[in-house]
Residue frames as a rotation matrix with the C-alpha (Angstrom) as fourth column:
UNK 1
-0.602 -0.032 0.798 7.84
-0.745 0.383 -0.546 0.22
-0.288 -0.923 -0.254 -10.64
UNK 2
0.349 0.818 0.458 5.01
-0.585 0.572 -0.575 -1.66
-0.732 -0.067 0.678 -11.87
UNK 3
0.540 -0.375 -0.753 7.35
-0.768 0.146 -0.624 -2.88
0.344 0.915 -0.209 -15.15
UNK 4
-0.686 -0.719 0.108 9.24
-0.727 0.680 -0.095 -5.11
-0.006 -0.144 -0.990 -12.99
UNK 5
-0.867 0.048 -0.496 8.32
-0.204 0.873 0.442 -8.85
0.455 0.484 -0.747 -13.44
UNK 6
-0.781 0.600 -0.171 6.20
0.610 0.792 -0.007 -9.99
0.131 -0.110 -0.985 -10.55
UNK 7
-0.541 0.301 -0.785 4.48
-0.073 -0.947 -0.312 -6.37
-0.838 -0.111 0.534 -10.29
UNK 8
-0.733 -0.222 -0.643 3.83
-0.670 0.067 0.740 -7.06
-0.122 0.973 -0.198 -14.11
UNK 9
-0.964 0.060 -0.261 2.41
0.022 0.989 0.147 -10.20
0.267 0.136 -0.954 -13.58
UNK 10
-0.673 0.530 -0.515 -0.18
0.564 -0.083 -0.822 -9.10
-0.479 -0.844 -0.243 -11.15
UNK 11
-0.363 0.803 0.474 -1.72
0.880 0.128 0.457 -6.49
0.306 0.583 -0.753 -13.31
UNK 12
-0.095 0.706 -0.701 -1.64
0.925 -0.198 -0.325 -3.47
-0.368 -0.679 -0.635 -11.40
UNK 13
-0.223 -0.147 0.964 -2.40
0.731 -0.679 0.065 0.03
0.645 0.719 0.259 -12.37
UNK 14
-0.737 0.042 -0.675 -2.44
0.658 -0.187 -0.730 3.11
-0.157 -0.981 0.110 -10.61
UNK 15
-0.119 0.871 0.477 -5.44
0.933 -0.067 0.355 5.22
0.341 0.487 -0.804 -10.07
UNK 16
0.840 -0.239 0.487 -3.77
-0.277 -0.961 0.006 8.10
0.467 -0.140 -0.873 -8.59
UNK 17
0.046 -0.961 -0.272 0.06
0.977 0.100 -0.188 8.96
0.208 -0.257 0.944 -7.87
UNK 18
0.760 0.106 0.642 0.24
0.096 -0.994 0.050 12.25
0.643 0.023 -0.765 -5.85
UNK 19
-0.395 -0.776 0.493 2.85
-0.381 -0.350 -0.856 13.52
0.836 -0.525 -0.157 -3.70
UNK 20
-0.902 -0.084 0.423 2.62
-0.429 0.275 -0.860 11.10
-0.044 -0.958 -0.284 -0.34
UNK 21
0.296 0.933 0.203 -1.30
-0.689 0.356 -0.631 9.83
-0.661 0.047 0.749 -1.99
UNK 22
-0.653 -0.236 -0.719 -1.25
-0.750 0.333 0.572 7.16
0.105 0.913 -0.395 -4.09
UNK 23
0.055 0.682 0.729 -3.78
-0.751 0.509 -0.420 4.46
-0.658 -0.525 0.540 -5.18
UNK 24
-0.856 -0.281 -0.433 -3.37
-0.516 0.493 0.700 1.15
0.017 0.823 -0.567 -6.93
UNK 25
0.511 0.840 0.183 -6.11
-0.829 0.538 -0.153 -1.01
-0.227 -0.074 0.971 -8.25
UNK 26
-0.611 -0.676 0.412 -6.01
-0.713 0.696 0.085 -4.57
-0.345 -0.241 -0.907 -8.87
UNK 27
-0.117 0.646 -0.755 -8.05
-0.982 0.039 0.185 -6.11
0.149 0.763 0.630 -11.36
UNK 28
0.183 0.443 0.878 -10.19
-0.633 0.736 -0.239 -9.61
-0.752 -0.512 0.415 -9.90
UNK 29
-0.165 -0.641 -0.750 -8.81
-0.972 0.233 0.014 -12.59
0.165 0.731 -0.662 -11.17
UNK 30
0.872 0.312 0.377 -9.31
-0.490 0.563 0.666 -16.01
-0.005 -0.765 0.644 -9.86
UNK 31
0.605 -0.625 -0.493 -6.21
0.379 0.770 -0.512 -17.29
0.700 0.123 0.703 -10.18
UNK 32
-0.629 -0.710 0.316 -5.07
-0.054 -0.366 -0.929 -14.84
0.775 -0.602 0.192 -7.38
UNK 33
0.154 0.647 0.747 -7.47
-0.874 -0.263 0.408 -16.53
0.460 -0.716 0.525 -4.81
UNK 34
-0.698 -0.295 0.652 -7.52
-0.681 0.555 -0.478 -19.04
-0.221 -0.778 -0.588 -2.41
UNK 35
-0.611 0.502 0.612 -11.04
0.364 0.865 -0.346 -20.54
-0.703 0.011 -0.711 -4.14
UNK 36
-0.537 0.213 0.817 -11.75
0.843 0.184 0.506 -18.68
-0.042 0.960 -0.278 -6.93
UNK 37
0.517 0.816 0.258 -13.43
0.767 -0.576 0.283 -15.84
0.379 0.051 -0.924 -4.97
UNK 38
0.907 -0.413 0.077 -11.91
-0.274 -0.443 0.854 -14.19
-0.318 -0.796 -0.515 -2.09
UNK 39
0.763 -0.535 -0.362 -7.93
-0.381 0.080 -0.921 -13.53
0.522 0.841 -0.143 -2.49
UNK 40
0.535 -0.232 -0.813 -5.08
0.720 0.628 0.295 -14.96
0.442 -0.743 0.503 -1.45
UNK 41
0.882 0.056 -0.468 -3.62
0.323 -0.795 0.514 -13.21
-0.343 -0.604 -0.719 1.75
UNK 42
-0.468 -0.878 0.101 0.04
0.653 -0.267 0.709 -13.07
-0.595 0.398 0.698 -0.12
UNK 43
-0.326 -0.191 0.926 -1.50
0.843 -0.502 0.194 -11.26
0.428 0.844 0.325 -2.94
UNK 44
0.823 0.542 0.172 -3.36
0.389 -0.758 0.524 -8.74
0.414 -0.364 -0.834 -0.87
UNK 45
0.535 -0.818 -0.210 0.24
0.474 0.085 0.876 -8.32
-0.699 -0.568 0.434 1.19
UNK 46
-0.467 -0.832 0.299 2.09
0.719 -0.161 0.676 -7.84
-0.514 0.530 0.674 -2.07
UNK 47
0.121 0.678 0.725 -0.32
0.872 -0.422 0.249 -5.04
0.475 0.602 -0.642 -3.32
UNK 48
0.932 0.118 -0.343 -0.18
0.330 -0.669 0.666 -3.22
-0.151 -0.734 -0.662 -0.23
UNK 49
0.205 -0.943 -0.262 3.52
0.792 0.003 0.610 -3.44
-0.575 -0.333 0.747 -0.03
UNK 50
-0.263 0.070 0.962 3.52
0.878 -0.395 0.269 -1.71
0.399 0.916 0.043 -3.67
UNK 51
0.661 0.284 0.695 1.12
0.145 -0.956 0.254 1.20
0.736 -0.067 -0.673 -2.73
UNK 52
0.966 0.054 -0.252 3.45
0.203 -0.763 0.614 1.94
-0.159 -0.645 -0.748 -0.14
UNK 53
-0.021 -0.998 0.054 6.39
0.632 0.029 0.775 1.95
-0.775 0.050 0.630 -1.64
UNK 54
0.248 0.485 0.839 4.54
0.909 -0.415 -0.030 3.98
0.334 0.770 -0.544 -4.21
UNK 55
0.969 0.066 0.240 3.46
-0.051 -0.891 0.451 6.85
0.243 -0.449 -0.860 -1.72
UNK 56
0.427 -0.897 -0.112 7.10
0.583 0.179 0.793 6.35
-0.691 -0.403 0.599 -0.37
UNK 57
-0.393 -0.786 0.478 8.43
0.784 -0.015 0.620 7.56
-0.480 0.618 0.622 -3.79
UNK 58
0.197 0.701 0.685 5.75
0.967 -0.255 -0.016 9.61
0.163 0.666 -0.728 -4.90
UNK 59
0.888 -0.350 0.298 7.29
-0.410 -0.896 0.171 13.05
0.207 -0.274 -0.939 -2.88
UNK 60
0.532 -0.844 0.062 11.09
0.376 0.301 0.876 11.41
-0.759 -0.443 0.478 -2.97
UNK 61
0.874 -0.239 -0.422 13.45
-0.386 -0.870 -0.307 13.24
-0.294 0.431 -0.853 -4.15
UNK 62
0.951 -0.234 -0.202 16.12
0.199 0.964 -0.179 10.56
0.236 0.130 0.963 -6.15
UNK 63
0.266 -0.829 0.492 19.05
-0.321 -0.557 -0.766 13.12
0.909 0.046 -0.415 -5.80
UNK 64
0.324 0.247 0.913 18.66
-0.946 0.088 0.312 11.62
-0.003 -0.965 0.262 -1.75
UNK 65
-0.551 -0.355 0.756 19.05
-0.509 0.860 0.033 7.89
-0.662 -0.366 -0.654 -3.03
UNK 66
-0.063 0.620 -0.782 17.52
-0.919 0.269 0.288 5.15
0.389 0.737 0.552 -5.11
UNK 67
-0.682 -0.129 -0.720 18.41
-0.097 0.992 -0.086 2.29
0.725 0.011 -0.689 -3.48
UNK 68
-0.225 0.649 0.727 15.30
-0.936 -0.350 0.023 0.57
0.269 -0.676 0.686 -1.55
UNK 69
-0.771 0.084 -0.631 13.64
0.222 0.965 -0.142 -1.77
0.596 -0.249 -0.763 0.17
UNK 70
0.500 0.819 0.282 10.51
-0.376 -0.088 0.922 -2.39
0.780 -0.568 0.264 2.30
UNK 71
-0.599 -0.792 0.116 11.83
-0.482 0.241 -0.842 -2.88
0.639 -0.561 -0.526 6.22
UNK 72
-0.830 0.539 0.143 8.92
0.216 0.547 -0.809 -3.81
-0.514 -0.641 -0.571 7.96
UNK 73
-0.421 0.855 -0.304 5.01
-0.455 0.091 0.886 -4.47
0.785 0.511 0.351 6.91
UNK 74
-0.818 0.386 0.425 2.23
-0.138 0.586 -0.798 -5.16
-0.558 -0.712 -0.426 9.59
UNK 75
-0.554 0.765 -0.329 -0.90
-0.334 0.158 0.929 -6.22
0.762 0.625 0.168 7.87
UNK 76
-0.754 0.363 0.548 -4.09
-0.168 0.700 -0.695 -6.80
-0.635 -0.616 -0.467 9.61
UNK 77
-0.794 0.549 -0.261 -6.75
-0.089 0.320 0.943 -8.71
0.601 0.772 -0.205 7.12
UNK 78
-0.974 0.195 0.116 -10.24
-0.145 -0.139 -0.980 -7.69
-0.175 -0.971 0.164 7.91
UNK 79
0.452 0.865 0.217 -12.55
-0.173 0.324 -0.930 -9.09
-0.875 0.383 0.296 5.64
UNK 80
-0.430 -0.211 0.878 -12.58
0.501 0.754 0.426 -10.15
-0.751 0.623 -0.219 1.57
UNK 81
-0.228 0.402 -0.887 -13.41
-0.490 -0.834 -0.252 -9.00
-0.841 0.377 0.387 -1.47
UNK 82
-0.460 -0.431 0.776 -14.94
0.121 0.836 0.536 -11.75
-0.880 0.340 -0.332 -3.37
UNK 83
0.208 0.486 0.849 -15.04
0.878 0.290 -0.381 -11.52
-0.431 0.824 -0.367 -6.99
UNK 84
0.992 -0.098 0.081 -14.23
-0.079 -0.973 -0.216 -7.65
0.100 0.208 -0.973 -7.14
UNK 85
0.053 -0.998 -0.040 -10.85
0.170 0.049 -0.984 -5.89
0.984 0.045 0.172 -7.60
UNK 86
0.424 -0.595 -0.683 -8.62
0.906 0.271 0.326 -4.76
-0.008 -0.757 0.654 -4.88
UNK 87
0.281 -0.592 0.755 -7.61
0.152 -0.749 -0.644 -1.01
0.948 0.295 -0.121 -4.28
UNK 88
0.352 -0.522 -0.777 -5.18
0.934 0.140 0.329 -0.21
-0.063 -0.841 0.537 -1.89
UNK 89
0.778 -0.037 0.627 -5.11
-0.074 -0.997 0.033 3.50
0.624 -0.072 -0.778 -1.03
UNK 90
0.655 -0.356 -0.667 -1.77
0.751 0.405 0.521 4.66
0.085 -0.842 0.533 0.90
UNK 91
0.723 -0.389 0.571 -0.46
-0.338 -0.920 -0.198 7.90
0.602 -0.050 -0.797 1.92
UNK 92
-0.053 -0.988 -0.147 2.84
0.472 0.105 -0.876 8.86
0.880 -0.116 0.460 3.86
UNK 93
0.843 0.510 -0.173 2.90
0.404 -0.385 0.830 9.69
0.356 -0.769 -0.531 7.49
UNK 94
0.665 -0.740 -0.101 6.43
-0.409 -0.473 0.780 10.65
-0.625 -0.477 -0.618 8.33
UNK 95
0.669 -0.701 0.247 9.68
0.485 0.159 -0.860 10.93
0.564 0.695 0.446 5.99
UNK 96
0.635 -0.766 -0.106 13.00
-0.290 -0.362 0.886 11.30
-0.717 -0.532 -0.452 8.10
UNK 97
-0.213 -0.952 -0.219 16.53
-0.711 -0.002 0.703 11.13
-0.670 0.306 -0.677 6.75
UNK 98
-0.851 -0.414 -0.323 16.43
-0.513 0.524 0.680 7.67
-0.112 0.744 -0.658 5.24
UNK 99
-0.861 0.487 0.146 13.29
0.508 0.834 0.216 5.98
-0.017 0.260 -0.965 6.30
UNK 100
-0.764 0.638 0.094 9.41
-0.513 -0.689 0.511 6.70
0.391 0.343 0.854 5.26
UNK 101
-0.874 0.452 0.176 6.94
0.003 0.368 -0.930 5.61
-0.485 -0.812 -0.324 7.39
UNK 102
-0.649 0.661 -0.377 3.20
-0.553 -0.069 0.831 5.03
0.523 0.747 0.410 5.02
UNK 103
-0.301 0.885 0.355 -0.26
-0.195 0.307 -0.931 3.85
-0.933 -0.350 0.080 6.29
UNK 104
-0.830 -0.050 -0.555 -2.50
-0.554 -0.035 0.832 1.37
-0.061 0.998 0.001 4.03
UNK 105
-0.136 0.877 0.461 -6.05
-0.637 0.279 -0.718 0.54
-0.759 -0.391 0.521 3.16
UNK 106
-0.959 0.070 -0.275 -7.16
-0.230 0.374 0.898 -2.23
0.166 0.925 -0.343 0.86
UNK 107
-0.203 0.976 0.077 -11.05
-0.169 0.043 -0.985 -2.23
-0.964 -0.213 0.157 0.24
UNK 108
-0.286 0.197 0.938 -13.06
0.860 0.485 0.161 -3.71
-0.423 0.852 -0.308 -2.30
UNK 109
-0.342 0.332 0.879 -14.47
0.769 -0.438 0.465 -1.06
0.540 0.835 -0.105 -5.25
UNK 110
0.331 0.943 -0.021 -17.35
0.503 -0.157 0.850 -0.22
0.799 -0.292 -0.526 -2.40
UNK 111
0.075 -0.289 0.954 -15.05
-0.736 -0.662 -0.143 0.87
0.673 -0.692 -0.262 0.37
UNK 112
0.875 0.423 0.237 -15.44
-0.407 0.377 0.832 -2.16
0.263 -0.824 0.502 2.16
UNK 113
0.125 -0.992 0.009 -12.10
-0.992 -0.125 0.036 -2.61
-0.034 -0.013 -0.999 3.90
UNK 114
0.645 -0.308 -0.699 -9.83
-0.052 0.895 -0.442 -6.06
0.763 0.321 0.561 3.27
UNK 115
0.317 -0.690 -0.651 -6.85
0.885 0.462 -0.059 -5.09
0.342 -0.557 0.757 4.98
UNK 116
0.925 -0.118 0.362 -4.94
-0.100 -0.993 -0.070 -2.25
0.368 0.028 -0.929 6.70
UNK 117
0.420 -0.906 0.059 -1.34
0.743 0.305 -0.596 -1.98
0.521 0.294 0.801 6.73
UNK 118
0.968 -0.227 -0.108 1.66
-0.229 -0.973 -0.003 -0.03
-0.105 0.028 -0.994 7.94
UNK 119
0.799 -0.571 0.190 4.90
0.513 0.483 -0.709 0.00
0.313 0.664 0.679 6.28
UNK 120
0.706 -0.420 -0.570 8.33
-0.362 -0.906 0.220 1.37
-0.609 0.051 -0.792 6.59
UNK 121
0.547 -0.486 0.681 10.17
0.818 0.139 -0.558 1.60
0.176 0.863 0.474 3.88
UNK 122
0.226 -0.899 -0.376 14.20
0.256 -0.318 0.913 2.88
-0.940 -0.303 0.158 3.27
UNK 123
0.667 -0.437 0.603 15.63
0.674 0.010 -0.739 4.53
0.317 0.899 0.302 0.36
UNK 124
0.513 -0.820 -0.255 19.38
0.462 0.013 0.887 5.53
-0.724 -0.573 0.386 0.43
Protein backbone atom coordinates (compact mmCIF):
# COMPACT_ATOMS: atom_id res chain seq x y z
CA UNK A 1 0.00 0.00 0.00
CA UNK A 2 2.38 2.56 0.92
CA UNK A 3 4.67 1.51 -2.45
CA UNK A 4 2.23 3.09 -4.62
CA UNK A 5 3.38 6.50 -6.05
CA UNK A 6 1.61 9.28 -4.24
CA UNK A 7 1.62 7.17 -0.83
CA UNK A 8 5.46 6.97 -1.66
CA UNK A 9 5.83 10.41 -2.11
CA UNK A 10 4.42 11.42 1.17
CA UNK A 11 6.71 9.37 3.29
CA UNK A 12 4.59 7.37 5.35
CA UNK A 13 5.39 4.55 7.63
CA UNK A 14 3.44 2.52 9.79
CA UNK A 15 3.83 2.35 13.48
CA UNK A 16 1.53 -0.42 14.10
CA UNK A 17 -0.63 -2.76 11.70
CA UNK A 18 -2.92 -4.99 13.86
CA UNK A 19 -6.00 -6.68 13.02
CA UNK A 20 -8.76 -3.59 12.73
CA UNK A 21 -5.66 -1.14 14.75
CA UNK A 22 -3.45 0.45 12.71
CA UNK A 23 -1.22 3.59 12.98
CA UNK A 24 0.60 5.64 10.40
CA UNK A 25 3.06 8.37 11.07
CA UNK A 26 3.98 11.10 8.89
CA UNK A 27 7.19 12.63 9.04
CA UNK A 28 7.01 16.98 9.21
CA UNK A 29 7.99 18.44 6.15
CA UNK A 30 7.33 21.90 5.02
CA UNK A 31 6.62 21.38 1.77
CA UNK A 32 3.35 19.61 2.90
CA UNK A 33 2.04 22.90 4.55
CA UNK A 34 0.11 25.69 3.83
CA UNK A 35 3.16 28.12 5.38
CA UNK A 36 5.80 26.12 6.26
CA UNK A 37 4.31 25.12 9.65
CA UNK A 38 0.91 23.84 10.07
CA UNK A 39 -0.26 21.28 7.15
CA UNK A 40 -2.11 21.41 4.36
CA UNK A 41 -5.79 20.18 4.96
CA UNK A 42 -5.42 17.77 1.64
CA UNK A 43 -2.45 16.20 3.14
CA UNK A 44 -3.94 15.59 6.53
CA UNK A 45 -7.22 14.11 4.41
CA UNK A 46 -4.94 11.89 2.37
CA UNK A 47 -3.20 10.36 5.51
CA UNK A 48 -6.29 9.67 7.17
CA UNK A 49 -7.81 8.14 4.15
CA UNK A 50 -4.64 5.67 4.17
CA UNK A 51 -4.94 4.66 7.91
CA UNK A 52 -8.27 3.68 7.12
CA UNK A 53 -7.96 1.83 4.39
CA UNK A 54 -5.12 0.30 6.33
CA UNK A 55 -7.34 -0.86 9.39
CA UNK A 56 -9.87 -1.80 6.55
CA UNK A 57 -7.33 -4.42 5.28
CA UNK A 58 -5.53 -5.15 8.26
CA UNK A 59 -8.34 -8.18 9.42
CA UNK A 60 -9.48 -8.65 5.48
CA UNK A 61 -9.45 -11.63 4.29
CA UNK A 62 -8.30 -11.26 0.19
CA UNK A 63 -9.98 -14.68 -0.66
CA UNK A 64 -13.41 -12.09 -0.14
CA UNK A 65 -11.97 -9.55 -2.82
CA UNK A 66 -9.20 -7.13 -3.62
CA UNK A 67 -10.72 -4.71 -5.48
CA UNK A 68 -11.18 -1.25 -3.45
CA UNK A 69 -11.91 1.98 -2.96
CA UNK A 70 -12.66 4.61 -0.26
CA UNK A 71 -16.71 5.50 -0.58
CA UNK A 72 -17.15 8.16 1.67
CA UNK A 73 -14.66 10.27 4.17
CA UNK A 74 -16.04 12.94 6.69
CA UNK A 75 -13.19 14.83 8.17
CA UNK A 76 -13.57 17.32 10.84
CA UNK A 77 -10.08 19.47 11.28
CA UNK A 78 -9.64 20.51 14.83
CA UNK A 79 -6.54 22.13 15.33
CA UNK A 80 -2.66 21.86 13.73
CA UNK A 81 0.33 20.43 14.26
CA UNK A 82 2.95 22.90 13.49
CA UNK A 83 6.30 21.73 12.77
CA UNK A 84 5.73 18.08 14.20
CA UNK A 85 4.73 14.87 12.35
CA UNK A 86 1.27 13.64 11.89
CA UNK A 87 -0.06 10.22 13.28
CA UNK A 88 -3.24 9.08 12.38
CA UNK A 89 -4.46 6.21 14.58
CA UNK A 90 -7.59 4.21 13.03
CA UNK A 91 -9.37 1.18 14.01
CA UNK A 92 -12.47 -0.64 12.40
CA UNK A 93 -15.95 -0.32 13.73
CA UNK A 94 -18.12 -2.56 11.66
CA UNK A 95 -17.19 -5.01 8.62
CA UNK A 96 -20.39 -6.30 6.70
CA UNK A 97 -20.42 -8.23 3.45
CA UNK A 98 -18.63 -5.74 1.25
CA UNK A 99 -18.27 -2.53 3.11
CA UNK A 100 -15.95 -1.58 6.34
CA UNK A 101 -16.90 1.12 8.26
CA UNK A 102 -13.28 2.71 10.31
CA UNK A 103 -13.05 5.71 12.76
CA UNK A 104 -9.87 8.18 12.62
CA UNK A 105 -7.68 10.32 14.77
CA UNK A 106 -4.84 12.49 13.56
CA UNK A 107 -2.84 14.16 16.51
CA UNK A 108 0.41 15.63 16.66
CA UNK A 109 3.37 13.26 18.47
CA UNK A 110 1.71 14.75 21.96
CA UNK A 111 -1.82 13.54 21.43
CA UNK A 112 -3.00 16.76 20.54
CA UNK A 113 -5.79 16.03 18.07
CA UNK A 114 -5.67 17.64 14.21
CA UNK A 115 -8.45 15.90 12.80
CA UNK A 116 -11.05 13.12 13.27
CA UNK A 117 -12.43 11.18 10.55
CA UNK A 118 -14.86 8.48 9.52
CA UNK A 119 -14.52 6.43 6.53
CA UNK A 120 -16.22 3.75 4.62
CA UNK A 121 -14.42 1.90 2.59
CA UNK A 122 -15.47 -1.26 -0.08
CA UNK A 123 -13.49 -4.15 -1.06
CA UNK A 124 -15.03 -6.75 -3.49
Amino acid sequence: MLATPFLAGLGLRFERFEPDDVVLRLAFRPELTNDGQRYHGGVVAAVMDTAGAAAAWSNHDPARGTRAATVAMTVQYVGSAPGQDLVCAARTIRRARELIFTEIHATDPGGNPVAHGVQTYRIA
